[in-house]
N, C-alpha and C positions, 0 to 999 in steps of 0.2 A: 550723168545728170540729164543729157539730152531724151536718153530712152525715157526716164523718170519722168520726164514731162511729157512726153509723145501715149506713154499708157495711161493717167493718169487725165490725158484731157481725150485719149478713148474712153476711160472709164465713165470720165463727167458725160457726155454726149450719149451714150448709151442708157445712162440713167434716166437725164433728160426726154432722149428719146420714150424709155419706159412710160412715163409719167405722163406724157402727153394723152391726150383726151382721143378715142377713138370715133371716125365719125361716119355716120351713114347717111343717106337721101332715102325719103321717106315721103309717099304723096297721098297725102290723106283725103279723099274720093268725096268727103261729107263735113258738114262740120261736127265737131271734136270735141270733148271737153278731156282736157288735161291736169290734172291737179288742181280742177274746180277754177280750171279757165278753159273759156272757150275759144277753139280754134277755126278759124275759116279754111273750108277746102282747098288744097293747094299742097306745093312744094314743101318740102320743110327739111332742114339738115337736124339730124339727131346727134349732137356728143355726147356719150358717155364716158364718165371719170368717174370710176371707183363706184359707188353707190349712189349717185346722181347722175341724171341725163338733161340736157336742154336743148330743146326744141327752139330751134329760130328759124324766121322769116324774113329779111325784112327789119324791122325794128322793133318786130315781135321777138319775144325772148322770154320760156314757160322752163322754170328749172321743178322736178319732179323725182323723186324718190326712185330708184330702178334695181330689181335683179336682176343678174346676166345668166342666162343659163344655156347649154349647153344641151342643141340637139341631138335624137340618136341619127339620123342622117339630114344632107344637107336640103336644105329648103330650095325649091327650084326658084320662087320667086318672092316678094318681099310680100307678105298678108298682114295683113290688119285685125286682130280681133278684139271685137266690142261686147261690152255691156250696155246696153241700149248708145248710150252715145260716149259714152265714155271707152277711154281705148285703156284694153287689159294688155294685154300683148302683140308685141309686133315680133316677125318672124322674119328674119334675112335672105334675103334672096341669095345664091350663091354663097351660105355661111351656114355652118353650124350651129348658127348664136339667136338665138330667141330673147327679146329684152320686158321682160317682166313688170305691170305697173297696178299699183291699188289694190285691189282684192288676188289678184292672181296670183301675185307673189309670195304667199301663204302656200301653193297648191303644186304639188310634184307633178307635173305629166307623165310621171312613168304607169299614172295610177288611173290616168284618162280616159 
């Protein structure tokens, strides 16, 4: 019974673990528009969970629609790219992981 409970509250805490919200630092050099809010230049932690990301500040807090995708090699440093002021894609420093927003997310990079 003991093992029963010792695997079983491994299992929970790994699921747990799964489910939590992955998170980056991310410093946006200009101001921003995010999901038709705008962002002041500055710091800013990105969680992503599943199909949404939010962006916080502070008591600033921008929740936004996001694809995760998956570089062919890894990003040296964390980039920004815009459509005029709006941010399409941010790119990880040190990761794989490219985070997809508004018109971007439509568009395969493989075809870039």
């Amino acid at each position: 019974m003991k093992k029963l409970f010792v695997l079983f509250t491994t299992m929970a805490l790994a699921v747990a673990f799964a489910a939590t919200a992955t998170k980056y630092h991310v410093t946006l050099t200009q101001t921003s528009v995010v999901n038709g809010t705008e962002l002041k230049a500055g710091d800013y932690k990105v969680e992503v969970e599943g199909d949404k990301a939010t962006f916080k500040q502070g008591k600033t807090t921008v929740e936004t629609p996001v694809k995760v995708q998956e570089a062919p090699q890894k990003n040296f440093t964390n980039e920004i790219r815009y459509e005029g002021d709006k941010v399409q894609e941010i790119r990880i420093g040190g990761k794989h992981t490219i985070l997809l927003f508004g018109g971007s997310m439509a568009e395969t990079h493989g075809t870039r």
